[in-house]
C-alpha positions as YAML, in Angstrom:
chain: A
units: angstrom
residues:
- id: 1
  name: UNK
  ca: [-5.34, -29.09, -14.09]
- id: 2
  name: UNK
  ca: [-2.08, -26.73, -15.17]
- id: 3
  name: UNK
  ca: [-3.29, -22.89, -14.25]
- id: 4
  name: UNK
  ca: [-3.07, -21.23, -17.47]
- id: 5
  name: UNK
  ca: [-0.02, -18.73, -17.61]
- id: 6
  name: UNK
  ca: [0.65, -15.58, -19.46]
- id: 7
  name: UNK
  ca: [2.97, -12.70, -20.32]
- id: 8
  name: UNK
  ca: [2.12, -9.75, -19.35]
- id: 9
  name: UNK
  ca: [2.95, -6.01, -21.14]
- id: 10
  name: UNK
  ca: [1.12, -3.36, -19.26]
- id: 11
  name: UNK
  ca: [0.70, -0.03, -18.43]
- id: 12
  name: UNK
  ca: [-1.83, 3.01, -17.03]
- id: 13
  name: UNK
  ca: [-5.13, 1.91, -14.99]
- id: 14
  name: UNK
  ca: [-5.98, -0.62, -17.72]
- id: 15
  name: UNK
  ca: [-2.74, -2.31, -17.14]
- id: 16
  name: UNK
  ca: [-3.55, -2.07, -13.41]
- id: 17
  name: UNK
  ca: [-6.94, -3.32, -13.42]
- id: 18
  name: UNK
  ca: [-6.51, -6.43, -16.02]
- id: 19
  name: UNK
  ca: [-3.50, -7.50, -14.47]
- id: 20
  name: UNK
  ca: [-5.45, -7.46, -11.48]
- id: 21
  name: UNK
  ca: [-8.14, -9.57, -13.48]
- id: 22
  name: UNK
  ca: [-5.30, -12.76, -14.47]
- id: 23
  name: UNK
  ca: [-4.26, -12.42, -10.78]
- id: 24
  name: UNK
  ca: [-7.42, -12.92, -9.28]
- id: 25
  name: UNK
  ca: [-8.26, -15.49, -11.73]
- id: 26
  name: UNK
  ca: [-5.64, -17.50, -10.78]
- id: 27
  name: UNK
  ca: [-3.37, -17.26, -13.93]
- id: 28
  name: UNK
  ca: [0.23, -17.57, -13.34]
- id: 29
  name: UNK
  ca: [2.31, -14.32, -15.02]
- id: 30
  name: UNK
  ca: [6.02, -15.31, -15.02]
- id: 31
  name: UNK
  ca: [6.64, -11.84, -16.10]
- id: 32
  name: UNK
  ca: [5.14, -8.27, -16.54]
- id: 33
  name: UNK
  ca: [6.74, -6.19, -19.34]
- id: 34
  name: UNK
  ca: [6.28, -2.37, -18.52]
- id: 35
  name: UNK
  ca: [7.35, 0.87, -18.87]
- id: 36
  name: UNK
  ca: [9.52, 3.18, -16.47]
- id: 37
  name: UNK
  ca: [7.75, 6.32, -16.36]
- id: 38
  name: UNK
  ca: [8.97, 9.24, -18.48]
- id: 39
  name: UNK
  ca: [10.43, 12.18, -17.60]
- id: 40
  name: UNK
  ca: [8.34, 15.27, -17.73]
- id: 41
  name: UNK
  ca: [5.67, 13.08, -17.58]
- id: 42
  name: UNK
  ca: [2.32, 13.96, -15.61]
- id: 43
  name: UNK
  ca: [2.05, 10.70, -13.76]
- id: 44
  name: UNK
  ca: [-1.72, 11.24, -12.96]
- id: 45
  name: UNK
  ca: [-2.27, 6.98, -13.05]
- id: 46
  name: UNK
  ca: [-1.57, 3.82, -11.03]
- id: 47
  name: UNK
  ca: [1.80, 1.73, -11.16]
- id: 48
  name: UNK
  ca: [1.67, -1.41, -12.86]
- id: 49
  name: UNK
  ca: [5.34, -2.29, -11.79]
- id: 50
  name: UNK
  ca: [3.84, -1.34, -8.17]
- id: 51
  name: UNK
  ca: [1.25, -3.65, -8.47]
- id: 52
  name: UNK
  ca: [3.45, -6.20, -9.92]
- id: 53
  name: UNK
  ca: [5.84, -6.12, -7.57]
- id: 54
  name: UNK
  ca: [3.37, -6.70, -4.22]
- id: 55
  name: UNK
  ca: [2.87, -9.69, -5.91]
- id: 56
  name: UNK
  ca: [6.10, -10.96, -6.43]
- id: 57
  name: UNK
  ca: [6.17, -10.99, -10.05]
- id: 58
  name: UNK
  ca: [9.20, -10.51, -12.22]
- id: 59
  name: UNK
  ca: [9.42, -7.21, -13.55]
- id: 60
  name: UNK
  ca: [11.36, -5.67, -16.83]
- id: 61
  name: UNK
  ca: [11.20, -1.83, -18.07]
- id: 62
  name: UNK
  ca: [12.78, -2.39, -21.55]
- id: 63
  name: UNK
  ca: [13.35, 0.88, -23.98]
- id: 64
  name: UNK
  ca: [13.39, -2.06, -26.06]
- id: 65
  name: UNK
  ca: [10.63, -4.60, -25.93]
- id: 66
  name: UNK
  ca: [12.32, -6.71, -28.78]
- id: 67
  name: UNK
  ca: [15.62, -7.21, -26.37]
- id: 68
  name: UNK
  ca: [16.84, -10.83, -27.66]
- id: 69
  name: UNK
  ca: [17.75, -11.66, -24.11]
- id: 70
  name: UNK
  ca: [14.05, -10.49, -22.79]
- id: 71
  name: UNK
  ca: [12.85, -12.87, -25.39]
- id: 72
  name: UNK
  ca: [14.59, -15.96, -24.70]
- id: 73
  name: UNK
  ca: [13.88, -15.36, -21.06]
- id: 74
  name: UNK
  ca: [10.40, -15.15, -22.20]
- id: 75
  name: UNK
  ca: [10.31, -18.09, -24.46]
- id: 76
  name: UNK
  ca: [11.95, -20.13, -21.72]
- id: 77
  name: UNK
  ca: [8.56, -19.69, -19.42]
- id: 78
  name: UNK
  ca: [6.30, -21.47, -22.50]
- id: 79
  name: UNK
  ca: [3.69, -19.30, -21.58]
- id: 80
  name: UNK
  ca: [-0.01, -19.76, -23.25]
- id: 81
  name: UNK
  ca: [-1.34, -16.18, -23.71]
- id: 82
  name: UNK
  ca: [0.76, -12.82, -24.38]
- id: 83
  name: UNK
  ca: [-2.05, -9.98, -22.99]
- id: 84
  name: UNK
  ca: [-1.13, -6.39, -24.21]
- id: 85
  name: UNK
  ca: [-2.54, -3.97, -21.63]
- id: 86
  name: UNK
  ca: [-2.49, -0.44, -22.54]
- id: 87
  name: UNK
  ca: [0.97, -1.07, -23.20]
- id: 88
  name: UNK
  ca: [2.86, 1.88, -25.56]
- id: 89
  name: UNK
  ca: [4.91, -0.24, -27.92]
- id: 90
  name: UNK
  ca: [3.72, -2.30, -30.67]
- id: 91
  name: UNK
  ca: [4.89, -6.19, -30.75]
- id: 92
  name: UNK
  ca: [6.36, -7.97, -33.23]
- id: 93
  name: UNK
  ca: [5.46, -11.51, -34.42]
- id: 94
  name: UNK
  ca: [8.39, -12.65, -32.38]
- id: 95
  name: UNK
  ca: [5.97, -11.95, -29.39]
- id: 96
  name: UNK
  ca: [2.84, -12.38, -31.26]
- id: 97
  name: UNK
  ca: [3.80, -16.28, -31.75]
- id: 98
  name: UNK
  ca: [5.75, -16.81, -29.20]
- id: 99
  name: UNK
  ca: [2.41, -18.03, -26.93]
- id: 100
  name: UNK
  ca: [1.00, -21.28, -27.29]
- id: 101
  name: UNK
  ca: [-2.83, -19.90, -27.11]
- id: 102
  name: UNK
  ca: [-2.22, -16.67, -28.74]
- id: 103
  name: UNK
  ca: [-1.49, -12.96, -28.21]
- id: 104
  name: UNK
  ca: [-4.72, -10.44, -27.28]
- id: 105
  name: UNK
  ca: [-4.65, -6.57, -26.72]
- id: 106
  name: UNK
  ca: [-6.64, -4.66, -25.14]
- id: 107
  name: UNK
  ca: [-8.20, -1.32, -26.78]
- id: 108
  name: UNK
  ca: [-9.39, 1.46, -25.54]
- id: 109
  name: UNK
  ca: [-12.30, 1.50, -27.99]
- id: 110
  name: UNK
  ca: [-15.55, 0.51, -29.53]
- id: 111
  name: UNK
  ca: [-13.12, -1.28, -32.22]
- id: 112
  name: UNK
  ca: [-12.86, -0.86, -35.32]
- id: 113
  name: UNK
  ca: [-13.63, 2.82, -34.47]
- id: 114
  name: UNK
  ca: [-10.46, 4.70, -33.18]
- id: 115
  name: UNK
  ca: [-7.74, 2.19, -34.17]
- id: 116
  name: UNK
  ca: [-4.17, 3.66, -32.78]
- id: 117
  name: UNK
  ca: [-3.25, 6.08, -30.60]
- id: 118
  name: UNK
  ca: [-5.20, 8.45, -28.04]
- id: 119
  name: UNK
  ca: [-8.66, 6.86, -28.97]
- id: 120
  name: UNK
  ca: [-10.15, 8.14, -25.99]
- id: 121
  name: UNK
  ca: [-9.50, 11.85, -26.65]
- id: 122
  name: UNK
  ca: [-10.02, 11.34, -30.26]
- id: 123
  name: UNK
  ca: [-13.25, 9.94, -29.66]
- id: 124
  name: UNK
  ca: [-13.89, 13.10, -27.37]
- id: 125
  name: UNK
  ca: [-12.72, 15.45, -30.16]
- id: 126
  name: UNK
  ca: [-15.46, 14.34, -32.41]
- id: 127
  name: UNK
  ca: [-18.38, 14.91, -29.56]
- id: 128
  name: UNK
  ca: [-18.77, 11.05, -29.87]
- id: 129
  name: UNK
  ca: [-21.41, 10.01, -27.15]
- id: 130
  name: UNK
  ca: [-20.04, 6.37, -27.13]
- id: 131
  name: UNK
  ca: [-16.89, 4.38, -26.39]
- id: 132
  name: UNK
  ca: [-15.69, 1.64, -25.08]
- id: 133
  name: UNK
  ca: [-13.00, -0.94, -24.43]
- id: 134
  name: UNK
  ca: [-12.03, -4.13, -27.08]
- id: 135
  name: UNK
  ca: [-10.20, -7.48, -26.32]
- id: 136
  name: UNK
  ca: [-8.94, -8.50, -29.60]
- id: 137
  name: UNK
  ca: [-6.25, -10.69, -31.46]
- id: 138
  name: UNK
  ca: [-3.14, -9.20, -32.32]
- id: 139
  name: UNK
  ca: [-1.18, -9.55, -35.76]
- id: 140
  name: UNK
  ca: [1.61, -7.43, -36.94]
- id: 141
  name: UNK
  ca: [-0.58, -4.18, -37.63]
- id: 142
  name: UNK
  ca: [-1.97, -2.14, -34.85]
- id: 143
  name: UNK
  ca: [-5.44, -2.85, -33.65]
- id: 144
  name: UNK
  ca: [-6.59, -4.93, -36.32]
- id: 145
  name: UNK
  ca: [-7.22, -8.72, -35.77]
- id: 146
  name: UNK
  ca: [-9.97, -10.32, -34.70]
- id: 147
  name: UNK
  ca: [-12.52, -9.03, -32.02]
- id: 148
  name: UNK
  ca: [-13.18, -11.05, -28.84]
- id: 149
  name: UNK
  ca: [-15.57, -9.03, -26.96]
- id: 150
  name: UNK
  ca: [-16.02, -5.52, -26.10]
- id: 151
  name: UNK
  ca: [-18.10, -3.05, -23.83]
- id: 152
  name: UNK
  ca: [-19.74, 0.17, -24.30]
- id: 153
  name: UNK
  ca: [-19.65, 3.52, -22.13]
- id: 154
  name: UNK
  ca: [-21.15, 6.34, -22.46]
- id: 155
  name: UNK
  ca: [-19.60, 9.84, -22.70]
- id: 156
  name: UNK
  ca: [-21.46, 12.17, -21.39]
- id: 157
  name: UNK
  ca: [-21.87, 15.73, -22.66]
- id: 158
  name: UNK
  ca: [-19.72, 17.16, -20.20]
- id: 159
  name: UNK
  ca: [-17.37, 14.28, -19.71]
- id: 160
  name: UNK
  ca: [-13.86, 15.36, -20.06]
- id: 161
  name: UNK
  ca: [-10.77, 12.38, -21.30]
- id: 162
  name: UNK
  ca: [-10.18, 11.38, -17.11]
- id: 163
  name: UNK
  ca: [-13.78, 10.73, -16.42]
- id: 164
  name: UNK
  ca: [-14.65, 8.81, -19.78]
- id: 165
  name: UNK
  ca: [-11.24, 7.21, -19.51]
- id: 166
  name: UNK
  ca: [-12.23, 5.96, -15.63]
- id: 167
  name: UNK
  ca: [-15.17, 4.24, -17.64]
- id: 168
  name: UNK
  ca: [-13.01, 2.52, -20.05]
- id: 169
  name: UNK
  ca: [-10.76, 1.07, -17.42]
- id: 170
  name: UNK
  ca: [-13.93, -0.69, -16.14]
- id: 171
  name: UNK
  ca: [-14.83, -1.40, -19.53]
- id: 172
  name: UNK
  ca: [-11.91, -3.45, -20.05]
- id: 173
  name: UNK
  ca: [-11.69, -5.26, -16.81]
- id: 174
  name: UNK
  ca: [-15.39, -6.17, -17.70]
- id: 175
  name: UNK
  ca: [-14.15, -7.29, -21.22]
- id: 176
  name: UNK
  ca: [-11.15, -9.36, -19.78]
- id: 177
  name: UNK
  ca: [-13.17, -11.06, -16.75]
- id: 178
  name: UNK
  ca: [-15.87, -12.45, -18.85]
- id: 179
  name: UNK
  ca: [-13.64, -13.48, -21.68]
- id: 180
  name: UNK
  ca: [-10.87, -14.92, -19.91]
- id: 181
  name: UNK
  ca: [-12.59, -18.09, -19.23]
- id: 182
  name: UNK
  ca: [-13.42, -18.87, -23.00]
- id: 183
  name: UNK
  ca: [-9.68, -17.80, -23.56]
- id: 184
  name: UNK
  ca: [-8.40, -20.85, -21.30]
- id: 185
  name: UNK
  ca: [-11.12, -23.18, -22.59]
- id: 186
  name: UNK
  ca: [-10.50, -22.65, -26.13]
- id: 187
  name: UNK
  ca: [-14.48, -22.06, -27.00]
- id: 188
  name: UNK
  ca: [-13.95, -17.88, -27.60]
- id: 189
  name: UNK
  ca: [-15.64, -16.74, -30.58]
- id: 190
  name: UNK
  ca: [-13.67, -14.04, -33.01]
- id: 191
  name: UNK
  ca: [-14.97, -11.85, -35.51]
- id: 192
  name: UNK
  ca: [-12.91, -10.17, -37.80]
- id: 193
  name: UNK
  ca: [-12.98, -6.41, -37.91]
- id: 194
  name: UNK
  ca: [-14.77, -4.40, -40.39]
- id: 195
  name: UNK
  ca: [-11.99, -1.67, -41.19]
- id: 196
  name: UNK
  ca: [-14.33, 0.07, -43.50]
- id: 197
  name: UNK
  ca: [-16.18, 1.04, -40.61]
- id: 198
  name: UNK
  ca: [-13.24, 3.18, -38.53]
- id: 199
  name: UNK
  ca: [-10.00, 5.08, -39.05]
- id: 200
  name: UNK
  ca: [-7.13, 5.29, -37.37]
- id: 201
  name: UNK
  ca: [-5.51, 8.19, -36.04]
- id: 202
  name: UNK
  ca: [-2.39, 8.64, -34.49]
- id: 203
  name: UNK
  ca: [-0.48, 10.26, -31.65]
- id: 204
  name: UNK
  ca: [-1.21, 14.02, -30.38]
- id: 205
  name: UNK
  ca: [1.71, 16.75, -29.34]
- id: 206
  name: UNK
  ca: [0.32, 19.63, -27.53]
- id: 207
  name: UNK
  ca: [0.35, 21.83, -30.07]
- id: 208
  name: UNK
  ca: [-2.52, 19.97, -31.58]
- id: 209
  name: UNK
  ca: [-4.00, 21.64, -29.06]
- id: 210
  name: UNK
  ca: [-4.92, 24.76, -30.64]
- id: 211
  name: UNK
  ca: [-8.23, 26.18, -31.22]
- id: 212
  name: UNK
  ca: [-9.55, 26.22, -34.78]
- id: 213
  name: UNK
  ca: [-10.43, 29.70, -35.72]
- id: 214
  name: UNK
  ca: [-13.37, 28.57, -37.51]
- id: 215
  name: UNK
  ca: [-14.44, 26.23, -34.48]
- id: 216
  name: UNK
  ca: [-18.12, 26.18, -33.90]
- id: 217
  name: UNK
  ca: [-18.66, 26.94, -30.05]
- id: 218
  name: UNK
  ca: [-19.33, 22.56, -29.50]
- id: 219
  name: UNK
  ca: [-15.93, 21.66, -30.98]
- id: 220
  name: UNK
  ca: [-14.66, 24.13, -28.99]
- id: 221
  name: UNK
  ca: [-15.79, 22.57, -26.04]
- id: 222
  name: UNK
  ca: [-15.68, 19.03, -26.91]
- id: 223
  name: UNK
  ca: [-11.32, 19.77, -27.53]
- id: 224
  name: UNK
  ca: [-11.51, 21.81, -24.49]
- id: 225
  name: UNK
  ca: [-13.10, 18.01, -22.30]
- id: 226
  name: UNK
  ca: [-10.83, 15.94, -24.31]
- id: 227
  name: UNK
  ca: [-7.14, 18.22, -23.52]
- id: 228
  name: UNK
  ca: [-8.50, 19.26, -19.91]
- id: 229
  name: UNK
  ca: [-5.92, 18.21, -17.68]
- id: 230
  name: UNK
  ca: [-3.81, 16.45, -16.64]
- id: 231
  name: UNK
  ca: [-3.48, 16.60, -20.47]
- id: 232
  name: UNK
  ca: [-1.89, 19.63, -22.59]
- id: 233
  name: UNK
  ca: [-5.03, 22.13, -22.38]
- id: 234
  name: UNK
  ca: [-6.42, 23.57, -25.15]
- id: 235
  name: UNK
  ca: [-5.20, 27.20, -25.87]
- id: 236
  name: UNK
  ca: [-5.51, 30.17, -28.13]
- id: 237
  name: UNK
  ca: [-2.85, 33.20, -28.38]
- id: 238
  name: UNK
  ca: [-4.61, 36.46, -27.56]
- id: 239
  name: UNK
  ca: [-2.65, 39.82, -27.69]
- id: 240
  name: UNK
  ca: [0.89, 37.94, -27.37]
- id: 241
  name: UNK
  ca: [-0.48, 35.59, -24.40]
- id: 242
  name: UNK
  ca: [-0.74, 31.95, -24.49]
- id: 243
  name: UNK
  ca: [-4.61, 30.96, -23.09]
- id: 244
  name: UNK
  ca: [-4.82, 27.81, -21.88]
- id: 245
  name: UNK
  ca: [-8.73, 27.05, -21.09]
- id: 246
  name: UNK
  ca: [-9.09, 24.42, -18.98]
- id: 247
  name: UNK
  ca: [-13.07, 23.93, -18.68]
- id: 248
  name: UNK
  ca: [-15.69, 25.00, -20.38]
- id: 249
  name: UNK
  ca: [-19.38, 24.53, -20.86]
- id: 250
  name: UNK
  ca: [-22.06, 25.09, -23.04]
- id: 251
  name: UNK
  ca: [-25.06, 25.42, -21.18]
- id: 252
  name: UNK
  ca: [-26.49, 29.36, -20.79]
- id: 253
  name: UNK
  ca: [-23.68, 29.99, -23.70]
- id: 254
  name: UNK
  ca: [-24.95, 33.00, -25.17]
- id: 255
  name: UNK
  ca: [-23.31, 35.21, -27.92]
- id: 256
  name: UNK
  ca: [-23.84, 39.38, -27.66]
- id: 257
  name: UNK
  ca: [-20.85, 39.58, -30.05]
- id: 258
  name: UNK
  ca: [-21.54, 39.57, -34.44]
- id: 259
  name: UNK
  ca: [-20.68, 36.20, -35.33]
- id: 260
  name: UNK
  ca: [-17.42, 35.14, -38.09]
- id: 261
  name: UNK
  ca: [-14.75, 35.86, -35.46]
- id: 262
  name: UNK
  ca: [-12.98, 33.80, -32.61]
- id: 263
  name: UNK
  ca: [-12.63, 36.18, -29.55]
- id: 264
  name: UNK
  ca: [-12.44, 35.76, -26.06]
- id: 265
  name: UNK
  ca: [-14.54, 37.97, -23.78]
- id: 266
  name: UNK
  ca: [-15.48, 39.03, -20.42]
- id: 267
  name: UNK
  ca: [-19.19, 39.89, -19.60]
- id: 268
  name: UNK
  ca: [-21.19, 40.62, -16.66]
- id: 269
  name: UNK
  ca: [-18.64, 38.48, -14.84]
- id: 270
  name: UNK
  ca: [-17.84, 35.55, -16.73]
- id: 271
  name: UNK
  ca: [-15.85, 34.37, -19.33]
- id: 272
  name: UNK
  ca: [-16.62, 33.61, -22.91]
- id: 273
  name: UNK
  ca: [-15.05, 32.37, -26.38]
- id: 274
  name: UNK
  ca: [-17.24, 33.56, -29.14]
- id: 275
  name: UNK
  ca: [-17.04, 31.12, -31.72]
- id: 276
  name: UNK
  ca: [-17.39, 31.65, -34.98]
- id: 277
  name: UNK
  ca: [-20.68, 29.71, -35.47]
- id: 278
  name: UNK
  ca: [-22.26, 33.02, -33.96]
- id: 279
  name: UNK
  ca: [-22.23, 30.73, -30.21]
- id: 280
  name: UNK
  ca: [-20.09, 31.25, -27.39]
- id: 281
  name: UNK
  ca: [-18.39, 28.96, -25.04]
- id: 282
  name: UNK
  ca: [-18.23, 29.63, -21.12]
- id: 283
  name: UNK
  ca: [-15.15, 29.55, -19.93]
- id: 284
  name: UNK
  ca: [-15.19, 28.05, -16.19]
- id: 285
  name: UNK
  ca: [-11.34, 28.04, -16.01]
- id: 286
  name: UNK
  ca: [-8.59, 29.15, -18.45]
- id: 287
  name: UNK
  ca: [-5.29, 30.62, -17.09]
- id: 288
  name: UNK
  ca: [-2.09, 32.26, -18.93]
- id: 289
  name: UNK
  ca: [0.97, 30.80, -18.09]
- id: 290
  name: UNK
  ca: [0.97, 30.02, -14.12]
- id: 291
  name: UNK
  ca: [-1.37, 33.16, -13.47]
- id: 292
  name: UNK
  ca: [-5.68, 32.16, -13.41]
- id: 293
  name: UNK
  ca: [-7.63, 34.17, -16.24]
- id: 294
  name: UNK
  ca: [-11.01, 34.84, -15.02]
- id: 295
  name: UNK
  ca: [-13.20, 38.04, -15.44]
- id: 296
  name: UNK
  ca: [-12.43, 40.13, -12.94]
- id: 297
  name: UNK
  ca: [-8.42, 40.00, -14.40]
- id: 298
  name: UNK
  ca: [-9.60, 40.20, -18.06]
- id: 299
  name: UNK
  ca: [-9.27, 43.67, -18.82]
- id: 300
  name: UNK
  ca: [-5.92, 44.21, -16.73]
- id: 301
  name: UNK
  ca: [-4.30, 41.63, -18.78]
- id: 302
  name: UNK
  ca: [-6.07, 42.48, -22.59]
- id: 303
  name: UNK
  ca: [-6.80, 46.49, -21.65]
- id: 304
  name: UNK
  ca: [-10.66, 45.76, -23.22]
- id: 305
  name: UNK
  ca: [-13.77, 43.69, -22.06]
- id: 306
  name: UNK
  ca: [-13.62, 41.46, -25.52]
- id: 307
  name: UNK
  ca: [-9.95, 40.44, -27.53]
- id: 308
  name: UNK
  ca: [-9.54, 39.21, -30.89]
- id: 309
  name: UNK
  ca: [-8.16, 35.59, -30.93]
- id: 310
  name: UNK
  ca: [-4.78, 35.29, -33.42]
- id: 311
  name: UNK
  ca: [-5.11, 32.24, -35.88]
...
């Protein structure tokens, strides 16, 4: 019997571990479509064109994923499956028909909760306690055809976007393993999504990073999980600084200040943001600019034990 082949576009862990996944299983990949790494760019994941390269494989790094000669190539190696692995561009139906078997994405989701971009962090954002990783169809809009399978995680309460997104890798190589052999057989079940049931949400700069000034002290610290780094931290502007707080917690959070007002504070040697629910976030670390922020600093830098957070 033929081994089943496929395209591959791929980035990050996911792209990593489910590439590792066709590999292992035996399915041919004629080529792996990924992305050279940008600029400025924390690089804080594994290298699919590494990977792809031990084994052999042909590689291409396209700003262009559409490239007319990338596509003939592609068309030339009649392959049965396009897989979409946590790759950053979205594919036309030139790709999405181009595979005799059909074209499937993976998601880093509980689909059809968190369609688009950054679902993890999103998913953070709005203290979700659950998320997951989707294998599903794709047609021409994003993260919207039919579901093959898909694996819960859970996020934990002090889970920040690295740890939950380690889960989700596993998630998906879960997702791929099992489904993969329906895939070649033919005998996968789809579902269609529910849309009514999820949004989608798109792309975040780092100035989305911002504190609310009428944050209560948990969506404080669920934005502070989802932007701690390698991501853009979460920040506030206090007395003409820039605050970058880079951990926080909620347990022992106690509030000795009135309630109605964002300020950051330091008492009896720790660090605080009092939020305006009348709670207060500790603050394990937080710097400004290059220089750590931490109690014992607080009042050299602000000149009082407690400063008023600017909007």
């Amino acid at each position: 019997m033929k081994a089943p082949s496929a395209i591959v576009f791929a980035y990050h862990d996911v792209g990593v571990r489910c590439l590792r996944v066709l590999l292992d299983a035996g399915v041919q990949v004629p080529l792996v479509v990924t992305h050279a790494d940008a600029p400025g760019e924390t690089i804080w994941f594994q290298s699919v064109e590494r990977l792809a390269r031990e084994h052999g494989l042909k590689v291409a790094t396209p700003g262009d994923p559409h490239d007319a000669d990338l596509l003939r190539q592609a068309a030339q190696a009649q392959p049965d499956f396009v897989f979409s692995f946590y790759y950053r561009h979205m594919l036309r139906t030139e790709w999405l028909t181009l595979a005799g078997r059909g074209a499937f994405n993976m998601h880093g989701s509980l689909l059809p909760r968190y369609r688009g971009r950054a679902p993890v962090n999103w998913a953070i954002i709005h203290g979700e306690r659950e998320t997951g990783a989707t294998l599903h169809r794709m047609n021409e809009k994003p993260d919207n055809g039919a579901i093959v399978d898909q694996c819960a995680v859970p996020i934990l309460g002090d889970d920040t976007a690295v740890d939950v997104f380690a889960k989700v890798t596993v998630a998906a190589e879960i997702v791929l393993a099992r489904s993969l052999p329906r895939l070649v057989e033919g005998t996968a079940a789809e579902r269609p999504q529910d849309l009514s049931q999820g949004g989608y949400f798109g792309g975040r700069k780092p100035e989305d990073g911002r504190i609310p000034a009428g944050a209560t002290a948990a969506q404080i610290h669920d934005l502070v999980r989802a932007l701690a780094p390698p991501y853009p931290c979460a920040f506030i502007d206090v007395a003409g600084r820039r605050v970058f707080i880079e951990r926080s917690s909620l347990r022992h959070a106690h509030a000795p200040w009135p309630p109605g007002e964002l300020r950051l504070c330091a008492d009896q040697g720790q660090l605080w943001l009092a939020a305006a629910d009348g709670a207060a976030v500790h603050v394990l670390a937080a710097r400004t600019g290059s220089q750590a922020l931490f109690a014992g600093n607080f009042e050299t830098l602000f000149g009082a034990s407690t400063a008023r957070v600017h909007a």
